[in-house]
N, C-alpha and C positions, 0 to 999 in steps of 0.2 A: 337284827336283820338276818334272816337267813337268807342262804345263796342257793339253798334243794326248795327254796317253796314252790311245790309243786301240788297239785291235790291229787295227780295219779298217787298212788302207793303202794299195787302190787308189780313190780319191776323184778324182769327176767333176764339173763342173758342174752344178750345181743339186742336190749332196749338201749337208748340212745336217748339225750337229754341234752340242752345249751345251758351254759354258763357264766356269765360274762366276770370275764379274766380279773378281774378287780378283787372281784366277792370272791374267787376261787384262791387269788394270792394270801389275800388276808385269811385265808381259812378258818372262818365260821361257820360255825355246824359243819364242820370239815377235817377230816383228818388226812395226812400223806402220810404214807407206806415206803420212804426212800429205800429199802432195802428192796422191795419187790415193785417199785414203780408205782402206786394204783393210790387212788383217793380211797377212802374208808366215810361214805352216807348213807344214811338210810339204812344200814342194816346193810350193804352191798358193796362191792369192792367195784371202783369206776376208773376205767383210764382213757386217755385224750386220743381222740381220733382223726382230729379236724380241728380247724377255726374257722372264726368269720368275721369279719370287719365288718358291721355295719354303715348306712349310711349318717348315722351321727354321730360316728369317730369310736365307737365303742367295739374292742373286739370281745367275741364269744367265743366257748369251747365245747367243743361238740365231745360229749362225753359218754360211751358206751359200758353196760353195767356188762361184768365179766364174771361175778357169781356173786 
């Protein structure tokens, strides 16, 4: 299971993506950067900008590509 499937795939700076918190904890197809903050997908470096609770209990993370 991936957590980036997505079919966009050319992503620039200050694109913007949701995630929901699950798939992002467990980090598949996922790397975290603790030293500099930022996920590592896709070839791009992603940090949290937001969430969002939906209405079937599940929260999301609004995630912006930063290079």
């Amino acid at each position: 299971m991936n957590p980036f499937h997505i079919t966009r795939q050319d992503w620039h700076p200050g694109n913007t993506r949701e995630v929901e918190q699950s798939r992002l904890d467990r980090q598949i197809g996922v790397e975290y950067d603790s030293y500099r903050h930022v996920y590592l997908a896709d070839g791009h470096e992603w940090t949290i900008v937001g969430q969002i609770a939906r209405e079937d209990g599940k929260k999301y993370y609004i995630l912006e590509c930063v290079e």
